[in-house]
C-alpha positions as a LaTeX table, in Angstrom:
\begin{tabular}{lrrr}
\hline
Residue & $x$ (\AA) & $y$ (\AA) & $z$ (\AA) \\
\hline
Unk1 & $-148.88$ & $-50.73$ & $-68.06$ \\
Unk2 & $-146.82$ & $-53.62$ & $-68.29$ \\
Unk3 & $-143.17$ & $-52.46$ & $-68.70$ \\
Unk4 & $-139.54$ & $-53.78$ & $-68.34$ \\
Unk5 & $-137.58$ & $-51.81$ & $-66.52$ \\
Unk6 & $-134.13$ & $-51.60$ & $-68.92$ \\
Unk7 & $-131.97$ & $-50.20$ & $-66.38$ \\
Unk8 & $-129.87$ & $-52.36$ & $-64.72$ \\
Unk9 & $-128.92$ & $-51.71$ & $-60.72$ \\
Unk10 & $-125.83$ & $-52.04$ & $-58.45$ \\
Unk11 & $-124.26$ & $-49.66$ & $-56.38$ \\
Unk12 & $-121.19$ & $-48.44$ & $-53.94$ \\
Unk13 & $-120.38$ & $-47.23$ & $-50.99$ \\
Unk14 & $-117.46$ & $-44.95$ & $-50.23$ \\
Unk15 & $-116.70$ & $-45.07$ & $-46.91$ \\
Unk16 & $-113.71$ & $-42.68$ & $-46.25$ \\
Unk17 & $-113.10$ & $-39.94$ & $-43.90$ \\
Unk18 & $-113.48$ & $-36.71$ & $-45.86$ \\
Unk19 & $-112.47$ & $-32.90$ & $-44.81$ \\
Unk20 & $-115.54$ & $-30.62$ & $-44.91$ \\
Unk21 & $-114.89$ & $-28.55$ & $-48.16$ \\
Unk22 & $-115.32$ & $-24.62$ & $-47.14$ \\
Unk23 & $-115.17$ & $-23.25$ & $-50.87$ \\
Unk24 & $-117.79$ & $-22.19$ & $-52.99$ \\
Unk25 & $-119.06$ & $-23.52$ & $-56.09$ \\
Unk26 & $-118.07$ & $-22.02$ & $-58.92$ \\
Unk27 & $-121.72$ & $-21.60$ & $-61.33$ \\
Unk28 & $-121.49$ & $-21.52$ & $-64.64$ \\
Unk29 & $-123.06$ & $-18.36$ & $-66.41$ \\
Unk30 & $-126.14$ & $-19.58$ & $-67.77$ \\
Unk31 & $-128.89$ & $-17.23$ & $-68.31$ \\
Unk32 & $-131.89$ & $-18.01$ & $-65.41$ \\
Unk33 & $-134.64$ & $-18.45$ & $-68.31$ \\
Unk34 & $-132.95$ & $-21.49$ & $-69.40$ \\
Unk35 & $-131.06$ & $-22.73$ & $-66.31$ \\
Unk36 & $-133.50$ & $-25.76$ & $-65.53$ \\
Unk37 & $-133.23$ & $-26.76$ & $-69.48$ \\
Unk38 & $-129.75$ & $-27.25$ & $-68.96$ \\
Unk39 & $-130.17$ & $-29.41$ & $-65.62$ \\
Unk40 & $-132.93$ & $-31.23$ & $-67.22$ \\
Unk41 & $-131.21$ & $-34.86$ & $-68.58$ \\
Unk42 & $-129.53$ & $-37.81$ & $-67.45$ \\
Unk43 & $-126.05$ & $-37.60$ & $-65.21$ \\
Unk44 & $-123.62$ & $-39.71$ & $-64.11$ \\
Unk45 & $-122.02$ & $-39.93$ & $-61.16$ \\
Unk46 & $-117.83$ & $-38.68$ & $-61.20$ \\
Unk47 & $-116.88$ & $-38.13$ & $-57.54$ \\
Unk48 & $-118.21$ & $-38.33$ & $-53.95$ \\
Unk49 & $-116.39$ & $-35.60$ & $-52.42$ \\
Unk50 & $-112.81$ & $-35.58$ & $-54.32$ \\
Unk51 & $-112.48$ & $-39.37$ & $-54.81$ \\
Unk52 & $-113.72$ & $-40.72$ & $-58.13$ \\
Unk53 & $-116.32$ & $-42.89$ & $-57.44$ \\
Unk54 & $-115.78$ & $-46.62$ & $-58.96$ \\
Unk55 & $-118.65$ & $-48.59$ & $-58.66$ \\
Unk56 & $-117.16$ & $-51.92$ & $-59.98$ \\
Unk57 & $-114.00$ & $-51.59$ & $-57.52$ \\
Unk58 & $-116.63$ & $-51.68$ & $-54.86$ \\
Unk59 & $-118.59$ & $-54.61$ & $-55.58$ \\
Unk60 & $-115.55$ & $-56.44$ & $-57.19$ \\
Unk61 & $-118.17$ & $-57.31$ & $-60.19$ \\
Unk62 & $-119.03$ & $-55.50$ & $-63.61$ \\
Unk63 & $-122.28$ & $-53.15$ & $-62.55$ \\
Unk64 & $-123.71$ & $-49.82$ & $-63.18$ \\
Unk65 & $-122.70$ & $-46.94$ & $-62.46$ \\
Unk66 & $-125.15$ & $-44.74$ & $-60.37$ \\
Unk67 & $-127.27$ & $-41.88$ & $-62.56$ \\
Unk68 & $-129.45$ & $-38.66$ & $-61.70$ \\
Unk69 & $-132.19$ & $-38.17$ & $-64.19$ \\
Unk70 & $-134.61$ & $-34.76$ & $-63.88$ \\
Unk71 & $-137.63$ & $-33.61$ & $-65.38$ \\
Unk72 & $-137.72$ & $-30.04$ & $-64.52$ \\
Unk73 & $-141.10$ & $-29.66$ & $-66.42$ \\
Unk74 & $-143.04$ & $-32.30$ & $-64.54$ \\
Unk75 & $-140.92$ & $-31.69$ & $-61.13$ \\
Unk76 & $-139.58$ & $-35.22$ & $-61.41$ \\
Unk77 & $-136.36$ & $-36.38$ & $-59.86$ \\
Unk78 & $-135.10$ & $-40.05$ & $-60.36$ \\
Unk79 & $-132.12$ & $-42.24$ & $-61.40$ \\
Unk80 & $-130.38$ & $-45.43$ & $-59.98$ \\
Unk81 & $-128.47$ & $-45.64$ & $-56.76$ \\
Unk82 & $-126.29$ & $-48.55$ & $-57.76$ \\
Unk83 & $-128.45$ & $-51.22$ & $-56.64$ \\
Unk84 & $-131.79$ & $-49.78$ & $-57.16$ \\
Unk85 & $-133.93$ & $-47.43$ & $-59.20$ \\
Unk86 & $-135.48$ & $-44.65$ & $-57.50$ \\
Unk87 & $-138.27$ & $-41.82$ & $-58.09$ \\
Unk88 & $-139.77$ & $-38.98$ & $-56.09$ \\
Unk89 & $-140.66$ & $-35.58$ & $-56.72$ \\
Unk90 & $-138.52$ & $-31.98$ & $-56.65$ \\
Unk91 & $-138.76$ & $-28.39$ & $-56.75$ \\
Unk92 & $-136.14$ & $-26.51$ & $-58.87$ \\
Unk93 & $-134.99$ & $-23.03$ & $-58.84$ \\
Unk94 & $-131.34$ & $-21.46$ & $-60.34$ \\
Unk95 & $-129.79$ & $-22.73$ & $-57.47$ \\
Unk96 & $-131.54$ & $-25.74$ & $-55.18$ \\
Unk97 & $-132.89$ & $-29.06$ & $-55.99$ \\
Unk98 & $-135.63$ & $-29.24$ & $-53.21$ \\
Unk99 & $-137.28$ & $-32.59$ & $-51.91$ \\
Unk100 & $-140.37$ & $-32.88$ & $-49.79$ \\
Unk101 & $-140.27$ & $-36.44$ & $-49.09$ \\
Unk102 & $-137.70$ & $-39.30$ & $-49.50$ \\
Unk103 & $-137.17$ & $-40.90$ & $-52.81$ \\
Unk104 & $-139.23$ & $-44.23$ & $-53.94$ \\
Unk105 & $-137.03$ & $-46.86$ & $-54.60$ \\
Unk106 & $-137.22$ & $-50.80$ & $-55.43$ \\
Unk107 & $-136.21$ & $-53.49$ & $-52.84$ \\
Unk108 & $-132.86$ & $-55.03$ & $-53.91$ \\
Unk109 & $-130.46$ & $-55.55$ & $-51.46$ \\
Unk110 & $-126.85$ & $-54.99$ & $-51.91$ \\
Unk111 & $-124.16$ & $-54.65$ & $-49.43$ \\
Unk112 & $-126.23$ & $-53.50$ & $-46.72$ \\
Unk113 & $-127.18$ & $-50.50$ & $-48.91$ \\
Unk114 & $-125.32$ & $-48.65$ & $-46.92$ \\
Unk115 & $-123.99$ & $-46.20$ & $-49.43$ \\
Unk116 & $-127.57$ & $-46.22$ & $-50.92$ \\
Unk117 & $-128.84$ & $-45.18$ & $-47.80$ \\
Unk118 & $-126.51$ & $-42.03$ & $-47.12$ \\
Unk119 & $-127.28$ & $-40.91$ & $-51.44$ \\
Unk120 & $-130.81$ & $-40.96$ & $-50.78$ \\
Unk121 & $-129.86$ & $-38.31$ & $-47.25$ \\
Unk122 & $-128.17$ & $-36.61$ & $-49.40$ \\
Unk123 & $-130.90$ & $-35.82$ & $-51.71$ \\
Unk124 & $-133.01$ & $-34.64$ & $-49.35$ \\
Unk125 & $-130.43$ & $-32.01$ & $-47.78$ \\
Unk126 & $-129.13$ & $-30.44$ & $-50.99$ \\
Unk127 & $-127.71$ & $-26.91$ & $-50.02$ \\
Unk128 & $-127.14$ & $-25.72$ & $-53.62$ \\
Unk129 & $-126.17$ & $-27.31$ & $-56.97$ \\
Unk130 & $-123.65$ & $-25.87$ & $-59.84$ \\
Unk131 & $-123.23$ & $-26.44$ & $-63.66$ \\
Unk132 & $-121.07$ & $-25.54$ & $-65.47$ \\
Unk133 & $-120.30$ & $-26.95$ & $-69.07$ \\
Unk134 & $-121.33$ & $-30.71$ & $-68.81$ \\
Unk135 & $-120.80$ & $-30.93$ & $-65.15$ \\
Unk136 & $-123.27$ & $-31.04$ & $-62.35$ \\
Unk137 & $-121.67$ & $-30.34$ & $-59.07$ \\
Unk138 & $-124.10$ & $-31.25$ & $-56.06$ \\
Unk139 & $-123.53$ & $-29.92$ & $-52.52$ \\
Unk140 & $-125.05$ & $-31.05$ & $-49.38$ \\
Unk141 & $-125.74$ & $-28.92$ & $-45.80$ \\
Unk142 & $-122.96$ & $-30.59$ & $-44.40$ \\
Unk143 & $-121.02$ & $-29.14$ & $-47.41$ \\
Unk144 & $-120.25$ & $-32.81$ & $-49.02$ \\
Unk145 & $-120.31$ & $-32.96$ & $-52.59$ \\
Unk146 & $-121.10$ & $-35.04$ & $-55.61$ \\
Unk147 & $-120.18$ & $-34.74$ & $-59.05$ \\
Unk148 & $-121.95$ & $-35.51$ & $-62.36$ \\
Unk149 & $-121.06$ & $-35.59$ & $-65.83$ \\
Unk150 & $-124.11$ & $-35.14$ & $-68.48$ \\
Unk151 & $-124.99$ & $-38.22$ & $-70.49$ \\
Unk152 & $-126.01$ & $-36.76$ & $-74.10$ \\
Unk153 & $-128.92$ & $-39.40$ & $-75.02$ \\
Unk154 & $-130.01$ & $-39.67$ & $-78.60$ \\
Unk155 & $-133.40$ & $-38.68$ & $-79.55$ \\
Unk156 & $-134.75$ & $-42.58$ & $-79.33$ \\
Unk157 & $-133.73$ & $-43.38$ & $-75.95$ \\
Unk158 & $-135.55$ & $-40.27$ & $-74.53$ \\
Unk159 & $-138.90$ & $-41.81$ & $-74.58$ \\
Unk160 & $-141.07$ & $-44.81$ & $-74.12$ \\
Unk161 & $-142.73$ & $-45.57$ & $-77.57$ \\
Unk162 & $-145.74$ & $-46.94$ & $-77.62$ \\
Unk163 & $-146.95$ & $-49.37$ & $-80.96$ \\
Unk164 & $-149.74$ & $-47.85$ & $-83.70$ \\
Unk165 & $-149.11$ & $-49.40$ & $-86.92$ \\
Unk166 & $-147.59$ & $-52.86$ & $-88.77$ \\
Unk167 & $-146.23$ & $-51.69$ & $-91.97$ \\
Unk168 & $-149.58$ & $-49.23$ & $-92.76$ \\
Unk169 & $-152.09$ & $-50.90$ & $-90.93$ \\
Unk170 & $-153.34$ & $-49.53$ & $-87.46$ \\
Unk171 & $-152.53$ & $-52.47$ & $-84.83$ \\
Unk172 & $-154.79$ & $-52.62$ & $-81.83$ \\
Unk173 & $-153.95$ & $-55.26$ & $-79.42$ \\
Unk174 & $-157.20$ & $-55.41$ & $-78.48$ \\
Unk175 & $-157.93$ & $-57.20$ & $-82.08$ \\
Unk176 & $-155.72$ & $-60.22$ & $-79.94$ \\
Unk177 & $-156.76$ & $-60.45$ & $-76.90$ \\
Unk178 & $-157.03$ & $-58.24$ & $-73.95$ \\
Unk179 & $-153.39$ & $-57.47$ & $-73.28$ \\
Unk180 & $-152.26$ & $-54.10$ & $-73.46$ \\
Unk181 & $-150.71$ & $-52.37$ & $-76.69$ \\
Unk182 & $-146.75$ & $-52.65$ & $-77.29$ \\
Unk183 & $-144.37$ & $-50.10$ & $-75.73$ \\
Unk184 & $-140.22$ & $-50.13$ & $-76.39$ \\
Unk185 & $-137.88$ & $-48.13$ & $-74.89$ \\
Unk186 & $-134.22$ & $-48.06$ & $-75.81$ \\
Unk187 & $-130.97$ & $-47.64$ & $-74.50$ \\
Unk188 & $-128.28$ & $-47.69$ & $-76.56$ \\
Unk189 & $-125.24$ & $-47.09$ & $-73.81$ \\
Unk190 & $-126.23$ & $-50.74$ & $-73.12$ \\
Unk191 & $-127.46$ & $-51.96$ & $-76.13$ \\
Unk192 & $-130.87$ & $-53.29$ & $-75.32$ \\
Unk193 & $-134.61$ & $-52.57$ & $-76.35$ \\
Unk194 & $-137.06$ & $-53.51$ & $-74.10$ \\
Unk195 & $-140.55$ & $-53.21$ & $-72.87$ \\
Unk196 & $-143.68$ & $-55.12$ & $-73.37$ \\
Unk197 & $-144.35$ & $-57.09$ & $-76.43$ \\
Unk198 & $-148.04$ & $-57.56$ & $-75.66$ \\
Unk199 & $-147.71$ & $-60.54$ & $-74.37$ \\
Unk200 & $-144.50$ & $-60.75$ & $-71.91$ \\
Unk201 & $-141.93$ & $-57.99$ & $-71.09$ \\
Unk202 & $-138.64$ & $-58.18$ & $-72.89$ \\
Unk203 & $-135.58$ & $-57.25$ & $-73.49$ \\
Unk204 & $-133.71$ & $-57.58$ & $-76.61$ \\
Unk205 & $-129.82$ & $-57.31$ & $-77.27$ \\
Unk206 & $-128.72$ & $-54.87$ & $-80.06$ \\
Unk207 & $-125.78$ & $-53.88$ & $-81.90$ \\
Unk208 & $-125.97$ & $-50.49$ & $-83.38$ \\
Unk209 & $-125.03$ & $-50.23$ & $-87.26$ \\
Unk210 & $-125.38$ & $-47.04$ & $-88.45$ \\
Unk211 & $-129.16$ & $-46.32$ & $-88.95$ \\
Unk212 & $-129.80$ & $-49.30$ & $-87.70$ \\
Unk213 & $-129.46$ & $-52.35$ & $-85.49$ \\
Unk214 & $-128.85$ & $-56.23$ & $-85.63$ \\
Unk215 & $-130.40$ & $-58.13$ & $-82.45$ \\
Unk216 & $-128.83$ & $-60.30$ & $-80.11$ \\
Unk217 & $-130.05$ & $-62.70$ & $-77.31$ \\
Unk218 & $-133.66$ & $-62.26$ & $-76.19$ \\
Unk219 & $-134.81$ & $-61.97$ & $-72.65$ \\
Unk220 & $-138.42$ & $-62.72$ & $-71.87$ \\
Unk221 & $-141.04$ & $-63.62$ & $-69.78$ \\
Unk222 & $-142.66$ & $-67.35$ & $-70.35$ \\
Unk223 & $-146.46$ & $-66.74$ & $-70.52$ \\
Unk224 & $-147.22$ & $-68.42$ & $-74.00$ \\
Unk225 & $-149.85$ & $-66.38$ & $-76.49$ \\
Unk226 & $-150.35$ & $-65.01$ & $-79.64$ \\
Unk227 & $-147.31$ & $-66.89$ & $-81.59$ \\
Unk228 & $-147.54$ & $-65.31$ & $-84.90$ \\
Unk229 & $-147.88$ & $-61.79$ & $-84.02$ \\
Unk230 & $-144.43$ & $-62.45$ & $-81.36$ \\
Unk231 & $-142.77$ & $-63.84$ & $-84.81$ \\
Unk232 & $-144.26$ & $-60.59$ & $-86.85$ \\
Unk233 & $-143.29$ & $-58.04$ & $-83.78$ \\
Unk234 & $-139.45$ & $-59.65$ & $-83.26$ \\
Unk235 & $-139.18$ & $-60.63$ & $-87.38$ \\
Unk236 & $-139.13$ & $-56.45$ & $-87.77$ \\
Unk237 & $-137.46$ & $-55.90$ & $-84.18$ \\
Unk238 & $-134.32$ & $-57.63$ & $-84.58$ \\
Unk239 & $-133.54$ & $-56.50$ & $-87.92$ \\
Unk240 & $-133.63$ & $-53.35$ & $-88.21$ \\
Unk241 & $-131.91$ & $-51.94$ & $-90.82$ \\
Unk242 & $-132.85$ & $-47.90$ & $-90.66$ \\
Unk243 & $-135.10$ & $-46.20$ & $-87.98$ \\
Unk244 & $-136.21$ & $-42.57$ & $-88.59$ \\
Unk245 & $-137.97$ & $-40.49$ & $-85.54$ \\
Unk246 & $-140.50$ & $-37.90$ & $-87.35$ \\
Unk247 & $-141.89$ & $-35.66$ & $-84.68$ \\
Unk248 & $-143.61$ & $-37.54$ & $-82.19$ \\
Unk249 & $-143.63$ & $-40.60$ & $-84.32$ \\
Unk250 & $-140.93$ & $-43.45$ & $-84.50$ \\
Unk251 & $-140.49$ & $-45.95$ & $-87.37$ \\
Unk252 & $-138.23$ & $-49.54$ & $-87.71$ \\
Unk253 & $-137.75$ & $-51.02$ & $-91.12$ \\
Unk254 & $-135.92$ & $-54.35$ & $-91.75$ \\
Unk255 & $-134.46$ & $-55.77$ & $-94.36$ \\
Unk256 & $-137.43$ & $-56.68$ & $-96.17$ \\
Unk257 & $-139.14$ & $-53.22$ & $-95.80$ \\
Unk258 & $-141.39$ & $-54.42$ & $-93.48$ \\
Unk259 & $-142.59$ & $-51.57$ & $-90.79$ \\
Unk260 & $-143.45$ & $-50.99$ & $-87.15$ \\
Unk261 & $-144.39$ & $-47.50$ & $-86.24$ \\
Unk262 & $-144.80$ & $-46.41$ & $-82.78$ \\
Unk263 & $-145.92$ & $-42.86$ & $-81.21$ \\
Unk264 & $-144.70$ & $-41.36$ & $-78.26$ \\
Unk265 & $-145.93$ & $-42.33$ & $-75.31$ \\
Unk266 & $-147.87$ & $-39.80$ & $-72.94$ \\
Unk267 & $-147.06$ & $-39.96$ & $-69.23$ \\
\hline
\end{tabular}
């Protein structure tokens, strides 16, 4: 499947001399039934060690700060170092994040990726982990440490959405062409939708407003095809005016009442 990948990737290196820490974690009392619910979610990174880790003062640019994502259910680990995304696969139990192999990541290469380089060690030689309230406090064999704070994502952003109806028709790309069917994702930290439109992948600007969203500048690919659905597909997109999730189905209405209703998408 044809999909943009929304999340956008830079990332630092902290390169400081830093005491061994000999205390113990503190964990929060959660009971063990529900302990990989709570780590399950999206994290960003606070501190390596004790310093606060500032990705822009790094780089000396505007870029994104690095995230931990898990899937406890599906034994998925994966998030973005600062430079690139990454995936791979974990084992969790009250206490350890365990990894077999190295992370996946993409290619992009930023300062060296030095500091990318030592995160991705560090992954693989977690000693324990900690919550407690919407903290995630990581620590290594060597007994470094990172800390996360929980990012609280609305019920849109946490899945891929893949296109089944125009207003209260079914819509089957196939009726176009042979393109696969339309998937959006969202992410409303930044304020983009993106994904595949069934012709290019895209991303779209948005401003949220309420129940809704106005659009901004568009970001596509340039392969030309099927004009008038495009002006159908972005005509309901990028005017959103109330969205309402029922279940496992999602549902955009504009301005003119016109509909696009999408189902979540199986992995």
């Amino acid at each position: 499947m044809r999909v943009i990948n929304l999340l956008s990737i830079a990332f630092l290196l902290i390169s400081c001399k830093q005491e061994k820490t000999t205390q113990s974690p503190v964990f929060a009392t959660i009971p063990e039934i529900k302990h990989n619910e709570v780590l399950q979610g999206l994290w960003e990174l606070y501190k390596v060690n004790d310093t606060v880790f500032d990705i822009d003062a790094h780089y000396g640019f505007d870029a994104e700060q690095p995230t931990l994502q898990f899937d406890t259910i599906k034994g998925n680990i994966s998030g973005f170092s600062g430079c690139n995304g990454f995936i791979g696969k974990a084992r969790f139990t009250k206490t350890e994040i365990l990894l077999d192999e190295p992370v996946l990541a993409t290619e992009i290469g930023c300062g060296g990726n030095v500091w990318e380089m030592d995160l991705f060690v560090r992954l693989l030689e977690i000693e324990s982990y900690a919550l407690k309230d919407s903290t995630l406090l990581i620590t290594g064999k060597d007994g470094r440490t990172l800390l996360y704070n929980r990012i609280n994502l609305k019920p849109i952003e946490r899945n891929s959405w893949k296109l089944y109806k125009v207003d209260n028709q079914i819509f089957k790309m196939s009726d176009l062409g042979d393109d696969p069917q339309p998937v959006i994702h969202f992410n409303l930290r930044k304020g983009i939708v993106g994904g595949w439109n069934g012709c290019n992948n895209f991303s779209l600007e948005l401003k949220v407003k309420g129940e809704g969203f106005s659009s901004g500048q568009l970001f596509s690919d340039a392969r030309g095809c099927y004009t008038d659905w495009l002006e159908t597909f972005y005509g309901i997109l990028g005017d959103v005016q109330q969205y309402k999730i029922h279940q496992d189905t999602l549902t955009l209405y504009n301005s003119e009442k016109e509909s696009l209703t999408f189902v979540k998408e199986k992995e």
